[in-house]
C-alpha positions in Angstrom: 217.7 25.6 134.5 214.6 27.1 135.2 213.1 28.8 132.0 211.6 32.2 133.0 207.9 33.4 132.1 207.0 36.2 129.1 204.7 37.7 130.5 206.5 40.5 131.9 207.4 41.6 128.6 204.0 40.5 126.8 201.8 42.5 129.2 202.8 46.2 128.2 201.6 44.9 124.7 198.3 43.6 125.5 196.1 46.1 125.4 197.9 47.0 121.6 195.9 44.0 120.3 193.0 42.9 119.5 190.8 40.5 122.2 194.2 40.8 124.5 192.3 38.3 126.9 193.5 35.4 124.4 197.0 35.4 125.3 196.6 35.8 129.0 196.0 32.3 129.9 195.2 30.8 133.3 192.1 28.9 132.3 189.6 26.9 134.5 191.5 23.2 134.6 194.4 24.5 132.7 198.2 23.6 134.4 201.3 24.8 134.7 204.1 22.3 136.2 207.1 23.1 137.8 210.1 23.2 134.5 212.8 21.7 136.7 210.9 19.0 138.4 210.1 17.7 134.1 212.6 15.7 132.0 210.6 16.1 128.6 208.5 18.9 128.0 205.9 18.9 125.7 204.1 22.3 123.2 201.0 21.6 122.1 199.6 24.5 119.2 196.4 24.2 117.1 197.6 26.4 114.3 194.3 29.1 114.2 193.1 31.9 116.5 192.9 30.8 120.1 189.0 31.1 120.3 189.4 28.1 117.2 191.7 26.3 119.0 190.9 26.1 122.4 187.6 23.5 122.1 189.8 21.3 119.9 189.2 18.0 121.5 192.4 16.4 120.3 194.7 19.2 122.0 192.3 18.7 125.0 193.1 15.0 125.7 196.5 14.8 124.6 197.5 17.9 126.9 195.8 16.0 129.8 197.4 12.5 129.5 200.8 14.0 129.5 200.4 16.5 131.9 198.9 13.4 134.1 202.4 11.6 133.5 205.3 12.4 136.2 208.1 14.6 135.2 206.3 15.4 131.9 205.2 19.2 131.2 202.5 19.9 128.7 201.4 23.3 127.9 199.4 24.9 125.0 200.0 27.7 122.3 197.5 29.0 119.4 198.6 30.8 116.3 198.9 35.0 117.2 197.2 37.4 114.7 198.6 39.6 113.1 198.6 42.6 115.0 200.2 40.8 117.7 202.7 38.9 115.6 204.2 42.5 114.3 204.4 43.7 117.7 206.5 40.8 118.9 208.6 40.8 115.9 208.8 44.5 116.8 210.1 43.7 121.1 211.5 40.5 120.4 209.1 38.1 121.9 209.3 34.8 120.9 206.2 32.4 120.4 204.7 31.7 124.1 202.5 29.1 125.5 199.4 30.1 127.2 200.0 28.3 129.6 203.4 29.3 131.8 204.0 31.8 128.8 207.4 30.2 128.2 209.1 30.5 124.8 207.9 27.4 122.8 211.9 27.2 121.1 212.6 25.7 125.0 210.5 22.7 125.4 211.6 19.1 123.7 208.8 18.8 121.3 206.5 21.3 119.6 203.4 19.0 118.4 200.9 20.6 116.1 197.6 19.2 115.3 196.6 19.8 111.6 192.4 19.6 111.2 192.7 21.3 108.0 195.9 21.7 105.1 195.0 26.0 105.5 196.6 26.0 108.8 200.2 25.8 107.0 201.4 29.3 106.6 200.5 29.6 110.5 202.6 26.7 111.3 205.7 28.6 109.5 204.8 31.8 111.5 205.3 30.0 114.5 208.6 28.3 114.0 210.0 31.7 112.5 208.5 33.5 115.9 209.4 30.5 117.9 213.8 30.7 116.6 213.1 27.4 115.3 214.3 27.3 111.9 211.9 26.8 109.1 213.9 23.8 107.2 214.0 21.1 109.4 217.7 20.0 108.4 218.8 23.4 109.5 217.5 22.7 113.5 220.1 21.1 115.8 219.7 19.7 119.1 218.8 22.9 121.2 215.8 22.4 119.1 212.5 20.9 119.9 211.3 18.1 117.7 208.5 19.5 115.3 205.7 17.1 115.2 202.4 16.9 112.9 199.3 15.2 113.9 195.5 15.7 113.1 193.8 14.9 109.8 195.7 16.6 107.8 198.7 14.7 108.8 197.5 11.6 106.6 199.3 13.4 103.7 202.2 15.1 105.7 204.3 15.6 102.3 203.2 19.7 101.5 205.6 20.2 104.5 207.9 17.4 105.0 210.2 20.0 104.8 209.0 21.9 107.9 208.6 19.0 110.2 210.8 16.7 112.0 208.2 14.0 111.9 204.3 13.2 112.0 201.8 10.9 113.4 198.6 9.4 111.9 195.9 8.5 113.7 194.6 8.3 117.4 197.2 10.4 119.6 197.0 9.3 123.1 199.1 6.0 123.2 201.6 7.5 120.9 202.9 10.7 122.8 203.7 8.3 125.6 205.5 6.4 123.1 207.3 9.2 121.9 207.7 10.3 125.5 209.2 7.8 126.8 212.1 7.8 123.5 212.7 11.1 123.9 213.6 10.7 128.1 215.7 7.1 127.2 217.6 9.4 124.9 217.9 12.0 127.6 218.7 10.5 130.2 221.5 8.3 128.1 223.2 11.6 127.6 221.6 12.2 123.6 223.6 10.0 122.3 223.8 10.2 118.4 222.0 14.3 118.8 218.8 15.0 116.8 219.7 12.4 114.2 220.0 9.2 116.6 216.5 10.8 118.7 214.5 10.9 115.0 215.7 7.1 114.0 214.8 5.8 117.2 211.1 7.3 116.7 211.2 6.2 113.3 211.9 2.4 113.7 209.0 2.2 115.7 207.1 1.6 113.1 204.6 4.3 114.4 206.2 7.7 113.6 206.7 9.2 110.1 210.3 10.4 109.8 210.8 12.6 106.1 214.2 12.7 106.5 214.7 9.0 106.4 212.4 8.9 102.9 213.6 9.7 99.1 211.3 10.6 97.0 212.0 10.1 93.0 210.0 11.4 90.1 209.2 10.4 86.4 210.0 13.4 83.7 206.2 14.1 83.4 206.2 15.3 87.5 204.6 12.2 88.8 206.2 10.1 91.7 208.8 7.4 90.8 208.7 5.9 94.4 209.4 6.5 97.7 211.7 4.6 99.6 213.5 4.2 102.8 217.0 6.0 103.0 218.3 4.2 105.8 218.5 1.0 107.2 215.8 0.2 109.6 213.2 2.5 108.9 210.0 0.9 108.1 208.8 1.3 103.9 205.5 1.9 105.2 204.3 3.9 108.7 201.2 2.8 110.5 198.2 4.5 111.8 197.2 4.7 115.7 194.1 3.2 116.7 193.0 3.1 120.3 191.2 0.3 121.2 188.6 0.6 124.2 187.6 3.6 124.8 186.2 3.4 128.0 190.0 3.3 129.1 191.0 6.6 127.7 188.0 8.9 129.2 190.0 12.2 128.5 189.4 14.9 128.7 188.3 14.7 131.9 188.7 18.0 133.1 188.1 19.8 130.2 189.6 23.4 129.5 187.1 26.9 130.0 187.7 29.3 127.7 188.6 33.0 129.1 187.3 34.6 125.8 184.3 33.6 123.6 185.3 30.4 121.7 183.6 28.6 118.2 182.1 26.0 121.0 180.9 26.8 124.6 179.8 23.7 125.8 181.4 20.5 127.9 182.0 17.9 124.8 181.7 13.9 125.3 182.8 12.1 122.2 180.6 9.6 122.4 182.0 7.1 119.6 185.3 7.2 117.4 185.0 5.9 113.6 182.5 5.8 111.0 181.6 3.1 108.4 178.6 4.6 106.5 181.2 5.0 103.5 180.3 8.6 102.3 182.9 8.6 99.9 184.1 11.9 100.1 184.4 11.9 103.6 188.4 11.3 104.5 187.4 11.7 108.7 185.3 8.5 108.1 187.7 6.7 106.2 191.0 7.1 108.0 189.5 6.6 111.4 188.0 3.0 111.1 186.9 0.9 112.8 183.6 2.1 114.6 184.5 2.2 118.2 181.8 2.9 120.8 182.0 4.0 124.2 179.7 2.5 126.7 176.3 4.4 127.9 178.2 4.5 131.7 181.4 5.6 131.1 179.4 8.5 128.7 177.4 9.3 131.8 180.5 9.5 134.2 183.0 11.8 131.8 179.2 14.0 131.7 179.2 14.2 135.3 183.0 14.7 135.7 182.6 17.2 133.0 180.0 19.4 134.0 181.5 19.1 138.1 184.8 20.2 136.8 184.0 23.4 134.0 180.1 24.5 134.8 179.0 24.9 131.4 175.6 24.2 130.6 175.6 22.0 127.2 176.9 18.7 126.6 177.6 17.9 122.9 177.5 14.3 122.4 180.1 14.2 119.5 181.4 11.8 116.8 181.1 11.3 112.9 177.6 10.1 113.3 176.3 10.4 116.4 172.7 9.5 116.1 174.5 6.0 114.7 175.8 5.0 118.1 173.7 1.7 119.1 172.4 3.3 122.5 172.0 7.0 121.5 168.5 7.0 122.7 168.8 5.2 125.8 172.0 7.7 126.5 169.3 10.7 125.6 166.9 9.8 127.6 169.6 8.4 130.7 170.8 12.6 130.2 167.7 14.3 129.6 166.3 12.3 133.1 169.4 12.4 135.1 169.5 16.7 134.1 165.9 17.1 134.2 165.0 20.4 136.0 168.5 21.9 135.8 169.8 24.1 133.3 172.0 21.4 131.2 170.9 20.7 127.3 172.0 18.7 124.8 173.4 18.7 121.7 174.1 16.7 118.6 175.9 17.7 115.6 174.4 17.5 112.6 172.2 14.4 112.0 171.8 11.7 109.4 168.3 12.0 107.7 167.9 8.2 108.3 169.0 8.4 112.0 166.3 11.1 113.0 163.4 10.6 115.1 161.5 12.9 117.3 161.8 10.4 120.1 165.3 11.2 120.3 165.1 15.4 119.1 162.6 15.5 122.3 164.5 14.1 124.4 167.8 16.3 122.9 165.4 19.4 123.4 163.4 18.4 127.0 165.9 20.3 129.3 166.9 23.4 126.5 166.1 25.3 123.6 164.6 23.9 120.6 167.2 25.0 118.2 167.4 24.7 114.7 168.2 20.9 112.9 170.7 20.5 110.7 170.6 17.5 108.2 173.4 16.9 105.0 172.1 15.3 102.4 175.7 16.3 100.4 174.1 15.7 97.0 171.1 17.6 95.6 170.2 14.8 93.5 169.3 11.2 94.2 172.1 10.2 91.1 175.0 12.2 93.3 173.9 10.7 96.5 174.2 7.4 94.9 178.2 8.7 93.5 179.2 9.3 96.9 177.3 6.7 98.3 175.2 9.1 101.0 172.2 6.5 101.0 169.6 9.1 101.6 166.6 9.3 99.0 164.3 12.4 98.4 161.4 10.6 100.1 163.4 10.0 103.3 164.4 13.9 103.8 160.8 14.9 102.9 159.3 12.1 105.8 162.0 13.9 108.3 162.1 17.2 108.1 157.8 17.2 108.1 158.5 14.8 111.5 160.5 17.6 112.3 158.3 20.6 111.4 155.0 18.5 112.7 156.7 18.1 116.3 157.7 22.2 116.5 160.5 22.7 114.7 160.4 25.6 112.5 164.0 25.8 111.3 165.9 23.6 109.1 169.4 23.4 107.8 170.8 21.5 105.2 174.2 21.1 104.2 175.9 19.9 100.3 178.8 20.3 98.5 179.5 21.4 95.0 182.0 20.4 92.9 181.5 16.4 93.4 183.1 13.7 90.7 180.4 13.4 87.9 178.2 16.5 88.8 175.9 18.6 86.3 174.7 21.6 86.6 171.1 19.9 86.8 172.5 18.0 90.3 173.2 21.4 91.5 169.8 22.9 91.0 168.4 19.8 92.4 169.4 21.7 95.2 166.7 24.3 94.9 164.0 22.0 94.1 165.1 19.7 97.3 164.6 23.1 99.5 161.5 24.1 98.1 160.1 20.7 98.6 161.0 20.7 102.4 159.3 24.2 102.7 156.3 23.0 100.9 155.8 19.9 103.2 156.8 21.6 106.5 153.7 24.5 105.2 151.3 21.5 104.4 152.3 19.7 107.7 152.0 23.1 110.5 149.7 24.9 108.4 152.1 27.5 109.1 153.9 30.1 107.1 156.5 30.8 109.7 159.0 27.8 107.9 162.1 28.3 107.4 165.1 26.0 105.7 168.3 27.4 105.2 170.9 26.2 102.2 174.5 25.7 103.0 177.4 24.5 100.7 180.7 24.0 100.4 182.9 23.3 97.6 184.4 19.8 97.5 187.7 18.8 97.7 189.3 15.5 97.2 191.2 13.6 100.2 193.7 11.3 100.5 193.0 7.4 101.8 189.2 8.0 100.3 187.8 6.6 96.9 188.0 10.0 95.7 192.1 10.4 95.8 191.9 9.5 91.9 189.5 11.8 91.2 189.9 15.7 89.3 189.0 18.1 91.5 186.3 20.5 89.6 187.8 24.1 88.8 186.7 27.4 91.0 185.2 28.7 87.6 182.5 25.6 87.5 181.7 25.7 91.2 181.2 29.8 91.0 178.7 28.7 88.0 177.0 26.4 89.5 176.5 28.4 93.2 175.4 31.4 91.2 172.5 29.5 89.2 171.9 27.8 92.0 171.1 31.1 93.9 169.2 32.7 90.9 166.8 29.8 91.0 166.1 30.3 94.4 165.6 33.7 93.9 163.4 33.4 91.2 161.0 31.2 93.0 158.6 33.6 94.4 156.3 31.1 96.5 159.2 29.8 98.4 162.3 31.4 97.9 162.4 34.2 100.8 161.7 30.9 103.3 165.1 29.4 101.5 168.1 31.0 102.8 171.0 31.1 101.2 174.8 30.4 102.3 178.1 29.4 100.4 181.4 29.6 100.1 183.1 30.3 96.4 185.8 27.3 94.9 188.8 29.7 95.0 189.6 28.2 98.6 188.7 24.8 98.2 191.2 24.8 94.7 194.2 25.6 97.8 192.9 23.4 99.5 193.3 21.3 97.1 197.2 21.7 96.5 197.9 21.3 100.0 195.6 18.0 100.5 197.0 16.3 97.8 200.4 17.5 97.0 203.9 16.3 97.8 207.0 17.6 98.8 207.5 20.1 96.1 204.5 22.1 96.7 206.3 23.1 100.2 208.1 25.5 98.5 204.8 27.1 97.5 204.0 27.5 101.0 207.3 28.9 101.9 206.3 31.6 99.0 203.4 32.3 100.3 204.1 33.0 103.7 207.1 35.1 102.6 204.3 37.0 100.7 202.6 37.7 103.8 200.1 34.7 104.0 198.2 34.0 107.4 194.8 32.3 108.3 194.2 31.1 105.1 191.2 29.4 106.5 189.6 32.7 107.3 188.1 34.7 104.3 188.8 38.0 105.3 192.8 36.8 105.3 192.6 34.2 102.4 194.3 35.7 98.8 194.0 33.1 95.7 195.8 35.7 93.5 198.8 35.2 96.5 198.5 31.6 96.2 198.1 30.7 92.3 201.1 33.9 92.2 203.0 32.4 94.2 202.9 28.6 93.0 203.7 29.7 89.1 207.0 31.2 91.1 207.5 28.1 93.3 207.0 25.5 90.5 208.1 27.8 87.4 211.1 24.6 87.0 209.1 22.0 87.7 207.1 19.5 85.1 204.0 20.5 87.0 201.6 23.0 88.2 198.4 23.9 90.1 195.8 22.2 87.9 198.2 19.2 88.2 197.8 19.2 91.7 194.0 19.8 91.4 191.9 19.7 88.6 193.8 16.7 87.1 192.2 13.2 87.3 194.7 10.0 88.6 194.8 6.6 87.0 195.5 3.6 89.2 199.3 3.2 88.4 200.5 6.4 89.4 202.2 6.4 92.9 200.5 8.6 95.0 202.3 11.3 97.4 200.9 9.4 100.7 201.2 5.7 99.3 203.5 4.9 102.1 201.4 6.3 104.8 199.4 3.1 106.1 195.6 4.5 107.1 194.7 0.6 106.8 192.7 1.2 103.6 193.0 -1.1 101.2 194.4 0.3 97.8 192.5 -2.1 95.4 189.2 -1.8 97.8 189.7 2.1 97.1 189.7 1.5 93.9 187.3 -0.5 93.5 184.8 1.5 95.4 186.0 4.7 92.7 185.0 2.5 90.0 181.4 1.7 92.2 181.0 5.5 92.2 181.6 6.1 88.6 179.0 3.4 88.4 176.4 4.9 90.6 176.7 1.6 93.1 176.3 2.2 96.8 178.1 0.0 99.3 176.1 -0.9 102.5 178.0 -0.2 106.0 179.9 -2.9 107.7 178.7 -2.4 111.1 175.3 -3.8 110.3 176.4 -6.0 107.2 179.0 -8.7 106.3 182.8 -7.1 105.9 183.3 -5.6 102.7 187.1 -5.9 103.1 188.3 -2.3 103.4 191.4 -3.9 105.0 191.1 -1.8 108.2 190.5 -4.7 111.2 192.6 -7.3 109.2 195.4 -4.8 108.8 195.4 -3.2 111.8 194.6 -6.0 113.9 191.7 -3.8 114.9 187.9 -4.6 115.2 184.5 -3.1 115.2 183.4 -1.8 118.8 179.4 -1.4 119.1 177.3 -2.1 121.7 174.8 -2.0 123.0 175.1 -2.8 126.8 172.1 -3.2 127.6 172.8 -0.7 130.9 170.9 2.4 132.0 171.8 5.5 132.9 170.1 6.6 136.2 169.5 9.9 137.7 172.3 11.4 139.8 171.3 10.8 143.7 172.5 13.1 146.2 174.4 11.7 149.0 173.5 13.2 152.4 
């Protein structure tokens, strides 16, 4: 049976709510298939505000392969604010794609892609919105499977309760995986109901099933172990790597936002994986091995891009993207074959060690020259050598007076505070660090028109990184260290009003915290909190740490632990951790080992450019290291006649 559009009912409300245009749908390259001509029907939903969501890349791809597939139906929802959540609470309207606007509770699976743990208390709106019960043992076979994905999803335990099942790592061979189950079962008549549907996923081997794992503790609150309840289920689940990525050049007809979005621009990425080893980093961790695509099949999904959406900047994305082996022959290829037009380009932020003005000029030749942003993470040369961000004082200096010498006039620089072993005195190595960049971009210009601008974050540990072990610093230090940080800056009357000034306070990153490293009893914290009225925790104007720390003394009031024992509590090597049986390919002992190199101040060199190190991740994965270069060039574009 045909399953009937919304938007009838969800127009009258529109212009109720703020930036209505959001729920209206029907952008460029966006699809809506015929319901009855589709056997399994997939819901896509980043869990943030549409104008968040809609650039995600991940959504992007994943909603093109399947809607490529025959007799599969892909559509996309975001999370509603608030105003618009009461009012469909108020008329009954359940959750709704974008897309056809068609109640998400209909299609087969609802898969939700996790970049950050803050998205949680959305996730819960939408199920409750959606009729899909909260507790996944409370859903039956009307309902769709609930299915986490993204980064976060390395540590799906804070809400094992909420999900049907997860999946780690690269997306796009999976869903057709999981597609492909799900129509067997179908078409077999669902034999066995919800149950039989979530063991065949799970014995792959490939998708995290909570259901089919018990997890015991010691007296003291820390994990006993975590083992398989049911007879061929996997003890461990594996991670998805694609392989190749000039065989998976998604999105190819990316999506054009109808309201202002965090990103306008057509995005390439140009390169999957890091291994430079920043220790704190969980993206470069848990998606190893390095994995380039080639400088043609770059230039084609640019062309295809820019034919299919109009925008006028390309971002050439990854973890690193100065680090891919052809990145100025792919600059220059771009900047020649878009010479004259109105397309730019654009990196994110660069590595101090990978900049050169060859490659900024070439970046800059057909757009504006922007303002460079470089992270050096640590203020000190001692913290940079903790969390192994092999960048010395010297080399910032030599860039950003490249930089400022070759008319730049504006640079950024990013750090965190809060990092294992850090002093006050690393912190206000900070201020020292900016005043030296303003001093050498004056000497080099003879200008006083330089400007560098300070921004930092508080740090929180990750799963699958070197830092899991490690005790997170409490919001009190961080707030200490940010305000002396700013009164030195303040107080530096040659330099400080070219400093600028940007942070964010630890309160967040404490939640953050909880939810990155917790287990299955700190779901019922996020229950509490969403009960309490919690949404967008990521944004500050929504965000309450009196809710959250409120609410987890409630939650945990009979359990052996607490928030600082989530958070602020240091691990030792013995203690089973909540995501042990989550394989990311990461060797345990290596992990270890590189937490005892960081307590040591030792720096590890990257594998792409030395011998293996043995991380575990191409051994284990049967995976390998992907780097060019080709050798190829891109040409201009020649216009057939």
């Amino acid at each position: 049976m045909p399953v009937e559009s919304l938007f009838e009912r969800l127009e009258p409300l529109l212009p109720l709510v703020q930036k209505p245009i959001q729920y209206v749908g029907g952008e460029l390259n966006s699809q809506v298939k015929d319901w009855d001509a589709c056997d399994v029907r997939w819901c896509l939903m980043y869990p943030d505000a549409y104008e968040v969501g809609l650039p995600n890349q991940g959504i992007q791809i994943l909603y093109e392969i399947l809607n490529e597939q025959d007799g599969v139906l892909c559509e996309r929802t975001y999370s509603v604010w608030p105003d618009m959540e009461r009012l469909m609470r108020e008329h009954e309207i359940p959750q709704f794609t974008v897309d056809g606007h068609r109640p998400v509770g209909a299609f087969d699976v609802f898969g939700v892609s996790f970049a950050t743990e803050l998205g949680y208390t959305n996730l819960l709106t939408a199920l409750d919105l959606a009729g899909i019960p909260l507790d996944a043992v409370d859903r039956g076979d009307e309902h769709p499977i609930v299915i986490a994905g993204g980064h976060a999803a390395f540590n799906p335990e804070p809400i094992a309760d909420f999900i049907d099942a997860a999946v780690v790592g690269d997306g796009e061979q999976i869903v057709l995986t999981i597609t492909e189950i799900i129509r067997d079962w179908k078409r077999e008549g669902r034999p066995g109901g919800r149950e039989e549907l979530l063991f065949r996923l799970a014995k792959t081997g490939g998708v995290y099933v909570p259901r089919f794992y018990t997890v015991e503790y010691l007296p003291d609150g820390r994990i006993r172990r975590v083992t398989p309840n049911r007879s061929g289920v996997p003890w461990r689940v594996s991670k998805h790597t694609v392989m190749n990525l000039d065989e998976w050049p998604y999105p190819k007809k990316p999506l054009v936002p109808l309201a202002e979005s965090v990103h306008e621009r057509m995005s390439v990425e140009i390169f999957r994986g890091c291994t430079r080893g920043c220790r704190f980093c969980q993206a470069g961790m848990i998606t190893r091995p390095v994995r380039e695509r080639s400088i043609t099949t770059i230039g084609e999904m640019v062309e295809q891009g820019l034919r299919a959406t109009g925008f006028e900047e390309v971002g050439l994305l990854s973890l690193s993207s100065a680090d891919h082996s052809e990145i100025l022959d792919i600059a220059k290829g771009l900047a020649d074959r878009y010479e004259g037009s109105k397309t730019s380009l654009s990196l994110p932020s660069t590595r101090v060690d990978a900049f050169n003005v060859t490659l900024a000029n070439e970046l800059t030749r057909n757009g504006r020259r922007s303002g460079l942003t470089f992270a050096p993470e640590g203020g000190s040369e001692r913290i940079r050598k903790v969390i192994n961000k092999m960048v010395t004082e010297d080399d910032l200096i030599r860039t950003v007076t490249t930089a400022y010498s070759n008319g730049w006039r504006h640079v950024k620089l990013y750090f965190m505070c809060g990092l294992p072993t850090e002093t006050d005195e690393d912190v206000l190595q900070i201020a020292v660090l900016a005043r030296k960049v303003i001093e050498a971009g004056r000497k080099a210009t003879g200008g006083r028109d330089i400007r560098c601008t300070v921004s930092i974050g508080g740090f929180v540990p990750k799963p699958h990184t070197p830092f899991q072990w490690a005790a997170q610093a409490d919001h009190e230090t961080v707030d200490a260290r940010l305000l002396k940080l700013r009164d030195a800056i303040r107080k530096d009357k040659q330099y400080g009003r070219a400093i600028g000034y940007r942070y964010h306070d630890g309160k967040p990153s404490i939640i953050e915290g909880l939810l990155s490293r917790g287990d299955r009893r700190v779901g019922k914290v996020i229950r509490r909190v969403w009960e309490d009225g919690g949404r967008f925790d990521g944004w500050s104007e929504y965000f309450d740490f009196d809710r959250w720390t409120r609410c987890a003394e409630e939650a945990l009031r009979d359990e052996p632990v607490d928030l600082d024992w989530y958070t602020t509590r240091e691990r030792d090597y013995s203690e089973v951790l909540p995501w042990d049986h989550i394989d990311s390919g990461l060797d345990k002992d290596w992990l270890w080992k590189d937490w005892q190199d960081a307590l040591n101040e030792v720096e590890v060199e990257d594998c792409r450019w030395n011998p293996c190190y043995d991380c575990g991740v191409c051994p284990q994965m049967g995976t390998e290291i992907q780097i060019g270069p080709t050798g190829k060039k891109l040409l201009p574009l020649v216009e057939v006649k």
